[in-house]
PyMOL Python script that loads the backbone (N, CA, C, O; Angstrom):
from pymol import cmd

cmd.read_pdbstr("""\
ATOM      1  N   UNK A   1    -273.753 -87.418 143.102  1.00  0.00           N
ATOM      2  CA  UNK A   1    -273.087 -88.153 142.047  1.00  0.00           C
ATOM      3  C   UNK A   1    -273.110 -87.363 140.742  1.00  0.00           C
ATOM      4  O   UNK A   1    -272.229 -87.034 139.947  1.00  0.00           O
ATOM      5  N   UNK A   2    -274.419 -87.175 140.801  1.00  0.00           N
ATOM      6  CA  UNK A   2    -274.270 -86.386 139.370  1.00  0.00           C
ATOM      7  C   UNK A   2    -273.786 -84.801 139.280  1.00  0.00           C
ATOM      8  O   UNK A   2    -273.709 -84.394 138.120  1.00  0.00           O
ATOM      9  N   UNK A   3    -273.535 -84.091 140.041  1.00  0.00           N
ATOM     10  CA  UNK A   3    -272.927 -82.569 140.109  1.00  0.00           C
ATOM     11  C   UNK A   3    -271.450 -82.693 140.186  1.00  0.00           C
ATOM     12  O   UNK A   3    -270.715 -81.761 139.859  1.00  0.00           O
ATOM     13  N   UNK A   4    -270.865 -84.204 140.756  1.00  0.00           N
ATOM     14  CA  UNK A   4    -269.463 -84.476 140.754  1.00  0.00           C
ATOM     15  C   UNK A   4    -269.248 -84.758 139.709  1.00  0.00           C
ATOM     16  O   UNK A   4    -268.169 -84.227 139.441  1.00  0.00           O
ATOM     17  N   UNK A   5    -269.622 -85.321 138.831  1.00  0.00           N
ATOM     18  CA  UNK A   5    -269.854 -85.876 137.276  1.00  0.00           C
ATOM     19  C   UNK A   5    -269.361 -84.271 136.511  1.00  0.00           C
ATOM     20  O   UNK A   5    -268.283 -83.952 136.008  1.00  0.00           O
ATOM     21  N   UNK A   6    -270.630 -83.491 136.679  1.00  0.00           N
ATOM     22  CA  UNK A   6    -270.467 -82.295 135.913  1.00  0.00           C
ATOM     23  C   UNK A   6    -269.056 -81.921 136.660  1.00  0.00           C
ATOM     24  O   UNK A   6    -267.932 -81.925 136.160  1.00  0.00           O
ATOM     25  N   UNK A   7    -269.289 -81.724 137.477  1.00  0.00           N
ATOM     26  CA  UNK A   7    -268.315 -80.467 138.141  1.00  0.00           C
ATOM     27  C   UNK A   7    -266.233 -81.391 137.451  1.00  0.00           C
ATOM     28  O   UNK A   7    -265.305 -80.717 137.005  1.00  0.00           O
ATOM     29  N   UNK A   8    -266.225 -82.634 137.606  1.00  0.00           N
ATOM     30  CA  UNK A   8    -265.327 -83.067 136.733  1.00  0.00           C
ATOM     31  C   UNK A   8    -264.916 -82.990 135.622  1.00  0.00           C
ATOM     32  O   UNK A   8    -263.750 -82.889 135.243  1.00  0.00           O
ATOM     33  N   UNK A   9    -265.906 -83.036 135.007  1.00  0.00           N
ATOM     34  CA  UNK A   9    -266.168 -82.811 133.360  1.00  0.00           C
ATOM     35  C   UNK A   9    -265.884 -81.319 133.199  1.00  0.00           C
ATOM     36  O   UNK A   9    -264.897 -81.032 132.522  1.00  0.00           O
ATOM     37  N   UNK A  10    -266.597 -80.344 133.715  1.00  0.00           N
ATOM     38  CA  UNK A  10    -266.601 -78.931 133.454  1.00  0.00           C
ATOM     39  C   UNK A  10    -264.664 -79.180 133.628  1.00  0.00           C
ATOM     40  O   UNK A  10    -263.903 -79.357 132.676  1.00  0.00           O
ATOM     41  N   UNK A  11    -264.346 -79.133 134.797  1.00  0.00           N
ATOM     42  CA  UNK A  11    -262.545 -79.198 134.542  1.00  0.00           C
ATOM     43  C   UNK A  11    -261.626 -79.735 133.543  1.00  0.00           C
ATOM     44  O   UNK A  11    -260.794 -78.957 133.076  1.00  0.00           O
ATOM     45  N   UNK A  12    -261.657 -81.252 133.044  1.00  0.00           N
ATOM     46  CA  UNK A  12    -261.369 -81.738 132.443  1.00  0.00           C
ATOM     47  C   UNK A  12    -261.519 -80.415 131.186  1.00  0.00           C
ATOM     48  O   UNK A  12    -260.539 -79.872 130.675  1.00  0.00           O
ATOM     49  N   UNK A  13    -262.852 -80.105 130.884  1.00  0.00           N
ATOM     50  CA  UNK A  13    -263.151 -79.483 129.255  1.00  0.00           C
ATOM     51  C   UNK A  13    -262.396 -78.216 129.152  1.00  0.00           C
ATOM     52  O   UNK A  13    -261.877 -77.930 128.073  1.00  0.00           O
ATOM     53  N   UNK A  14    -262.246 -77.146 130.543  1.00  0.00           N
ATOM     54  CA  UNK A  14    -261.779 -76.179 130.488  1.00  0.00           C
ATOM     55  C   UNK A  14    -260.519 -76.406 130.519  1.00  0.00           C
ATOM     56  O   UNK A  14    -259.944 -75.745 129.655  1.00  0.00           O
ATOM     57  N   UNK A  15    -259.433 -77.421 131.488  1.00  0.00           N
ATOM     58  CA  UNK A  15    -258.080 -77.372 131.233  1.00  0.00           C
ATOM     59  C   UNK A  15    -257.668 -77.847 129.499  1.00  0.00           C
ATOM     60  O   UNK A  15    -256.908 -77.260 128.729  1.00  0.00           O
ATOM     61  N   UNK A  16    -258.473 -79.103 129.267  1.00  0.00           N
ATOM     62  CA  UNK A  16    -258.038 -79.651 128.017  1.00  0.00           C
ATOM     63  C   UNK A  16    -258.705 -77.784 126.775  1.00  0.00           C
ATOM     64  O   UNK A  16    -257.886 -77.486 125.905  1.00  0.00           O
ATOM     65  N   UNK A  17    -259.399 -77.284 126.815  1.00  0.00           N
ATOM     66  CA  UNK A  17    -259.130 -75.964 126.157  1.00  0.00           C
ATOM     67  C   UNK A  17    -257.995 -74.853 126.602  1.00  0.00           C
ATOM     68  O   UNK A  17    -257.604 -73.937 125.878  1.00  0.00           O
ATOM     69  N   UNK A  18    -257.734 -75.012 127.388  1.00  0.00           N
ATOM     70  CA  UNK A  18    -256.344 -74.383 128.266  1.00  0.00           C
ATOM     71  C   UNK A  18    -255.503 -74.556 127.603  1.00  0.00           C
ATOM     72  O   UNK A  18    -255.212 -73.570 126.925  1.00  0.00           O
ATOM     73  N   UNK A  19    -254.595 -75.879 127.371  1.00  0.00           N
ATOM     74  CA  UNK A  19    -253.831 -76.160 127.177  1.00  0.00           C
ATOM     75  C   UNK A  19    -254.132 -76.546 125.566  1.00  0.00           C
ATOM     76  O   UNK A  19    -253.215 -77.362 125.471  1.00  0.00           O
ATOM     77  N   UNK A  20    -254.446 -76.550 124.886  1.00  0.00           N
ATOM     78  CA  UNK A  20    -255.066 -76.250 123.521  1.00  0.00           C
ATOM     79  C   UNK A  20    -254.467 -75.081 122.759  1.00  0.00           C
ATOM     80  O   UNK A  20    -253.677 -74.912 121.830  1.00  0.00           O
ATOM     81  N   UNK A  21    -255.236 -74.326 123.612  1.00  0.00           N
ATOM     82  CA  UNK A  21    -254.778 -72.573 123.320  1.00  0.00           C
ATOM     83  C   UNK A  21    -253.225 -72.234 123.618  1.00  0.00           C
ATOM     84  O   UNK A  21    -252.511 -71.996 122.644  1.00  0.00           O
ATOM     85  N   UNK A  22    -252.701 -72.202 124.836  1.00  0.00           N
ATOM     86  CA  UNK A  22    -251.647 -72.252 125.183  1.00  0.00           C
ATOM     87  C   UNK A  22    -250.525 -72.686 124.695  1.00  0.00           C
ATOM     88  O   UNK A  22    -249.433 -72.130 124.813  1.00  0.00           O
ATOM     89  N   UNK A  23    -250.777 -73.780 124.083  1.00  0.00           N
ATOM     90  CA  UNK A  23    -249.917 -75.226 123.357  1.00  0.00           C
ATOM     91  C   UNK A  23    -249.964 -75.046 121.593  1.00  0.00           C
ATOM     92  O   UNK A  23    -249.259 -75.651 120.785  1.00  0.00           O
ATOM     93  N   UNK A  24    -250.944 -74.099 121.330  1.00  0.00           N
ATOM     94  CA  UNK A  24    -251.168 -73.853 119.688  1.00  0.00           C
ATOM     95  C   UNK A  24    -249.928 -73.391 119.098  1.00  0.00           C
ATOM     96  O   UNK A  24    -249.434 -73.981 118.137  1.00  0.00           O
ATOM     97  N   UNK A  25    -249.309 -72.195 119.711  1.00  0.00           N
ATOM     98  CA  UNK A  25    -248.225 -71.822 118.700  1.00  0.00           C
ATOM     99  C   UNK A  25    -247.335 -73.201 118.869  1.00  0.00           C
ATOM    100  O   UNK A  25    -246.629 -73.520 117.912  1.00  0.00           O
ATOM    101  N   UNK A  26    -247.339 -73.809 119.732  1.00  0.00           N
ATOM    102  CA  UNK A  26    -246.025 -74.837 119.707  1.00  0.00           C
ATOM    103  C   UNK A  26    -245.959 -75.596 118.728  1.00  0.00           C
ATOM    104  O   UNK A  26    -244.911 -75.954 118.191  1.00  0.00           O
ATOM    105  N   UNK A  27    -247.077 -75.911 118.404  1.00  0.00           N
ATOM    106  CA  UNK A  27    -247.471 -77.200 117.220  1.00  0.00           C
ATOM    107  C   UNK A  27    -247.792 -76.287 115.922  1.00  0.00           C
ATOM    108  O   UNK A  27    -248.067 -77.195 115.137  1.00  0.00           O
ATOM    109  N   UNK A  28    -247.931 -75.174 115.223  1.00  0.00           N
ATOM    110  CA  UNK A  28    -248.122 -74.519 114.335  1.00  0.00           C
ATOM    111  C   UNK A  28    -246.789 -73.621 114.127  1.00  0.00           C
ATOM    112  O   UNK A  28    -246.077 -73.543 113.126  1.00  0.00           O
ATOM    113  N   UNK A  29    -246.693 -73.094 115.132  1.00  0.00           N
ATOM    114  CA  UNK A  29    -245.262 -71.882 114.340  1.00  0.00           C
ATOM    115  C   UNK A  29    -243.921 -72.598 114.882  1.00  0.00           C
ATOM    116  O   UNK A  29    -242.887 -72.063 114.481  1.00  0.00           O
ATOM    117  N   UNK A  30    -243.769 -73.661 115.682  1.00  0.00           N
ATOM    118  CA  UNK A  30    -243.084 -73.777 115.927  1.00  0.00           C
ATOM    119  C   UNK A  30    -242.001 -73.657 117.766  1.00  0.00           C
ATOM    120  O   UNK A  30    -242.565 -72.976 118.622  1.00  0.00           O
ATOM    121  N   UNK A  31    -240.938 -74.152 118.079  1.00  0.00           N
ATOM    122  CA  UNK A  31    -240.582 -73.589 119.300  1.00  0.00           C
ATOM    123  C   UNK A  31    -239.956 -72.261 119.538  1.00  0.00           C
ATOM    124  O   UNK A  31    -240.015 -71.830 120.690  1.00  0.00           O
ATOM    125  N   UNK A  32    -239.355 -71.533 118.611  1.00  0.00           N
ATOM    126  CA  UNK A  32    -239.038 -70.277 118.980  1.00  0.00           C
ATOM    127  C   UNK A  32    -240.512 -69.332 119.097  1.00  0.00           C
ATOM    128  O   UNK A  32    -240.490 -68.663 120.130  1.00  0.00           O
ATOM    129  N   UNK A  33    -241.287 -69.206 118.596  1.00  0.00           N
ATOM    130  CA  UNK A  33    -241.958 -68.059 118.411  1.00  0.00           C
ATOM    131  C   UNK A  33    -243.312 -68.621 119.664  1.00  0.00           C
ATOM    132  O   UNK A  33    -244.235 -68.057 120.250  1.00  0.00           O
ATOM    133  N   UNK A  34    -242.673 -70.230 119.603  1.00  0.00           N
ATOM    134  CA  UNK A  34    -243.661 -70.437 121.069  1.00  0.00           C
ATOM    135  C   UNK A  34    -243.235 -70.313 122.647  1.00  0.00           C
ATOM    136  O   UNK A  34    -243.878 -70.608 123.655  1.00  0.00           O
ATOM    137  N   UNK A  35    -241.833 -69.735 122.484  1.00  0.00           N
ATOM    138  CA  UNK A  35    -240.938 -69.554 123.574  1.00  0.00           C
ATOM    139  C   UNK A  35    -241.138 -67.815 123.563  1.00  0.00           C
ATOM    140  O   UNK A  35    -240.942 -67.443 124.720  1.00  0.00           O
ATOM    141  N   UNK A  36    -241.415 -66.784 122.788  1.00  0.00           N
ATOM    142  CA  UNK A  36    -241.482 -65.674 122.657  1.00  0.00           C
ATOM    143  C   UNK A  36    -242.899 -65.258 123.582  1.00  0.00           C
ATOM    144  O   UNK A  36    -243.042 -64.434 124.485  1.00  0.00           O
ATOM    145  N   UNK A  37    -243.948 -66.294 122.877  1.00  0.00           N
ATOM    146  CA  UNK A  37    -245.115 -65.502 123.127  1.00  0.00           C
ATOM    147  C   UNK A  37    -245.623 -66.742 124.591  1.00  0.00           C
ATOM    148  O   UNK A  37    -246.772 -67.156 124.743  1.00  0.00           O
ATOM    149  N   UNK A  38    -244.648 -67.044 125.322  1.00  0.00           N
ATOM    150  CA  UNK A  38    -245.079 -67.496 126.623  1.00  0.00           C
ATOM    151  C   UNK A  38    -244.284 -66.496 127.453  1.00  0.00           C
ATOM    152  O   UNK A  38    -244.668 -66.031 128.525  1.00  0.00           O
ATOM    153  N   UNK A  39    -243.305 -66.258 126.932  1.00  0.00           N
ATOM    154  CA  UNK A  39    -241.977 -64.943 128.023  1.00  0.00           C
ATOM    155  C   UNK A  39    -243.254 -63.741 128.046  1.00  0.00           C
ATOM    156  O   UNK A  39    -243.353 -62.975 129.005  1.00  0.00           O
ATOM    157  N   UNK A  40    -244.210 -63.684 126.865  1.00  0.00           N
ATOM    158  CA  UNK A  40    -244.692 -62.526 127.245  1.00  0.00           C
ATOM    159  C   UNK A  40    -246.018 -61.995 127.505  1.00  0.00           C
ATOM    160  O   UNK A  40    -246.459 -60.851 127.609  1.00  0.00           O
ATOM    161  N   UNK A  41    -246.736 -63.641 127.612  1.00  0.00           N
ATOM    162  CA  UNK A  41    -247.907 -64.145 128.091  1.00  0.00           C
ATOM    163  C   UNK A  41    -248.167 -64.734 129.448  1.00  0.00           C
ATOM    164  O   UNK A  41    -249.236 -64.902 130.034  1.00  0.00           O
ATOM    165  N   UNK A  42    -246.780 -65.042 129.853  1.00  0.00           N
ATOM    166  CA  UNK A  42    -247.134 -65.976 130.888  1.00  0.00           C
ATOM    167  C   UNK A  42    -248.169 -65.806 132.330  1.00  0.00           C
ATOM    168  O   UNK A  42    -248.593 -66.617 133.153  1.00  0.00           O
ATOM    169  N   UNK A  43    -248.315 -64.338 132.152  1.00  0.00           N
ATOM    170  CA  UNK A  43    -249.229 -63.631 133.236  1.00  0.00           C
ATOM    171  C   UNK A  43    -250.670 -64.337 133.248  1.00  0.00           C
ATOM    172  O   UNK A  43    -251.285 -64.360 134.314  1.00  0.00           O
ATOM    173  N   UNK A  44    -251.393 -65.082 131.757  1.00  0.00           N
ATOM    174  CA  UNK A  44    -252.213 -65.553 131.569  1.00  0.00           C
ATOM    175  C   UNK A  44    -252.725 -66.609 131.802  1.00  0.00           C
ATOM    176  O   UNK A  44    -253.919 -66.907 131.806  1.00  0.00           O
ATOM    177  N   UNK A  45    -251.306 -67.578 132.126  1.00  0.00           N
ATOM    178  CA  UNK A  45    -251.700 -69.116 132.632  1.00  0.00           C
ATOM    179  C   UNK A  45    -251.998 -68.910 133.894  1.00  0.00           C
ATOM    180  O   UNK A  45    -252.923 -69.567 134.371  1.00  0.00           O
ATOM    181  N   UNK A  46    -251.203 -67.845 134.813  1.00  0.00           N
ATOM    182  CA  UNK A  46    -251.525 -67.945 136.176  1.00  0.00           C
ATOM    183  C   UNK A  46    -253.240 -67.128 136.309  1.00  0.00           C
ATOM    184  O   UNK A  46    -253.929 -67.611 137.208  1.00  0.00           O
ATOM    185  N   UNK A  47    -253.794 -66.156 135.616  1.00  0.00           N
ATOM    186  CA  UNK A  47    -254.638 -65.400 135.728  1.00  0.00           C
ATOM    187  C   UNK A  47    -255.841 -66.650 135.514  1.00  0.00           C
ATOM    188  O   UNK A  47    -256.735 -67.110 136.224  1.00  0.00           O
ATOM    189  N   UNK A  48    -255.378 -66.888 134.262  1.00  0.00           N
ATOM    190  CA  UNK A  48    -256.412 -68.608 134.318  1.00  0.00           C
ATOM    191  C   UNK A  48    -256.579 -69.771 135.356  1.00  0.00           C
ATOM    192  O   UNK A  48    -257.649 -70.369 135.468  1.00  0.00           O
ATOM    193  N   UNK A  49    -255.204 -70.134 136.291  1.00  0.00           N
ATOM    194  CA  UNK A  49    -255.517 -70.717 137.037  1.00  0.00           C
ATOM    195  C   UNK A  49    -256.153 -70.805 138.180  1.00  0.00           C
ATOM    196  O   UNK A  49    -256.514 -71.753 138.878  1.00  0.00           O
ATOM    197  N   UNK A  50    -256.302 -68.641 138.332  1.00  0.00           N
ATOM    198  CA  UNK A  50    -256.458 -68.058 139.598  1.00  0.00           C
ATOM    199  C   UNK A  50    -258.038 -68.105 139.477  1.00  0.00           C
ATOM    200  O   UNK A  50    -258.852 -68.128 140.400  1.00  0.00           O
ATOM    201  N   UNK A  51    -258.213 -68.112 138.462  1.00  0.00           N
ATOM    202  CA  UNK A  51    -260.154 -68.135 137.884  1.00  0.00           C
ATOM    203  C   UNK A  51    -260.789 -69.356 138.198  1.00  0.00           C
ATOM    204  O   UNK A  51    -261.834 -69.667 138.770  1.00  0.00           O
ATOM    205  N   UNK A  52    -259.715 -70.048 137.579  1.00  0.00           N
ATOM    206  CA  UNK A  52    -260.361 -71.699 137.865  1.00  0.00           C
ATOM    207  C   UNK A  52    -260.283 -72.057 139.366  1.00  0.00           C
ATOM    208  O   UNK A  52    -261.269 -72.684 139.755  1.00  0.00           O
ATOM    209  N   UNK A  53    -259.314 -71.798 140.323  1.00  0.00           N
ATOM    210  CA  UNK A  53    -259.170 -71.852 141.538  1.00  0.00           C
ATOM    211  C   UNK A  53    -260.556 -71.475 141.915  1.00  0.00           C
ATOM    212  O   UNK A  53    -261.303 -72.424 142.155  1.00  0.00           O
ATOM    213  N   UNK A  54    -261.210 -69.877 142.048  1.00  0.00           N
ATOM    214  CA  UNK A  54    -262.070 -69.465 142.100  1.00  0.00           C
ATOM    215  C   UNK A  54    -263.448 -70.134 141.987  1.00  0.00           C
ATOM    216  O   UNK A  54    -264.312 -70.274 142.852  1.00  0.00           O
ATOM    217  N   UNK A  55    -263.434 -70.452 140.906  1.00  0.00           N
ATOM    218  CA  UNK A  55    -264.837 -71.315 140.295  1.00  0.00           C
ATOM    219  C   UNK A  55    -265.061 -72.551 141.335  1.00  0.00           C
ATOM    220  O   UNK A  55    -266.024 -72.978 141.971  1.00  0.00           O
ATOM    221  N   UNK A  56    -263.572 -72.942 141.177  1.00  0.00           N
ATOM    222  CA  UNK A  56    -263.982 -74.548 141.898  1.00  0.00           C
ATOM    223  C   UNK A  56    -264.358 -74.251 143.286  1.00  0.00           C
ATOM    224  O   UNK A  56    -265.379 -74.699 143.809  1.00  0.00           O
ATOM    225  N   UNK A  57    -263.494 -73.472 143.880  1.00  0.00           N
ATOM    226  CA  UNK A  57    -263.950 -73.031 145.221  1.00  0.00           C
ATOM    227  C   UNK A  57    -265.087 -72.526 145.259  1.00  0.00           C
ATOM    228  O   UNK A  57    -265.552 -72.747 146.377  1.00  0.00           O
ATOM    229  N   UNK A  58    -265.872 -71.896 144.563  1.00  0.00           N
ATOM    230  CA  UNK A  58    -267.368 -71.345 144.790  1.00  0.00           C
ATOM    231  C   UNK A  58    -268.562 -72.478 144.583  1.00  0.00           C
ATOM    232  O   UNK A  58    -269.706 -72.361 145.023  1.00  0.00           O
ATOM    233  N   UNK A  59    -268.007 -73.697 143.753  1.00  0.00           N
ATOM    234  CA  UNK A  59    -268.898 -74.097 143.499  1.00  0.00           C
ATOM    235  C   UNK A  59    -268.768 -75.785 144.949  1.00  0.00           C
ATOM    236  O   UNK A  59    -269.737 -76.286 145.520  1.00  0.00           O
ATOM    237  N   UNK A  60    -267.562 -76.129 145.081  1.00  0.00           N
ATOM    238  CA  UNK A  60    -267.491 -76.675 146.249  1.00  0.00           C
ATOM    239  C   UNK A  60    -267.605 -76.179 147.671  1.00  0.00           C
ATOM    240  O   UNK A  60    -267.530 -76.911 148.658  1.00  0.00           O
ATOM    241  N   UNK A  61    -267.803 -74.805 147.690  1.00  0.00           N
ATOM    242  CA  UNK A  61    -268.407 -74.451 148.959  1.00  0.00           C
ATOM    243  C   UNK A  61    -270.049 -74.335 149.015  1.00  0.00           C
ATOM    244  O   UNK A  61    -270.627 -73.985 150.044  1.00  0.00           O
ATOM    245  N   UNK A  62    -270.701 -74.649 147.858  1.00  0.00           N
ATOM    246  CA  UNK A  62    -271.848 -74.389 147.990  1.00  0.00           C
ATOM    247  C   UNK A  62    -272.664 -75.765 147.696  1.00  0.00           C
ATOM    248  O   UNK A  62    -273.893 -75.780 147.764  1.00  0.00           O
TER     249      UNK A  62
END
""", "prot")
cmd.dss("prot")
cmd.show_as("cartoon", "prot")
cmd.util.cbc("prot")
cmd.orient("prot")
């Protein structure tokens, strides 16, 4: 009960900082310059998801 607890929470905290970061220029500079720097970032959401994939899988196989 309680490692499902964490192990939820740990997700929840890391996507909601994910999308924080990701989502910043949108709400500060605006939609063009947040449409620029995703055309040339976007390698990063997947590299992040491929990590988090990772994590969860290491820590639910064990």
């Amino acid at each position: 009960m309680k490692f499902k607890t964490i192990f939820i929470l740990f997700n929840a905290v890391v996507a909601f900082s994910f999308l924080f970061i990701f989502l910043f220029p949108l709400f500060i500079l605006g939609g063009e310059y947040a449409v620029g720097f995703w055309k040339t970032n976007w390698f990063l959401g997947i590299l992040f998801l491929v990590i988090l994939g990772i994590l969860n899988w290491f820590f639910l196989s064990n």
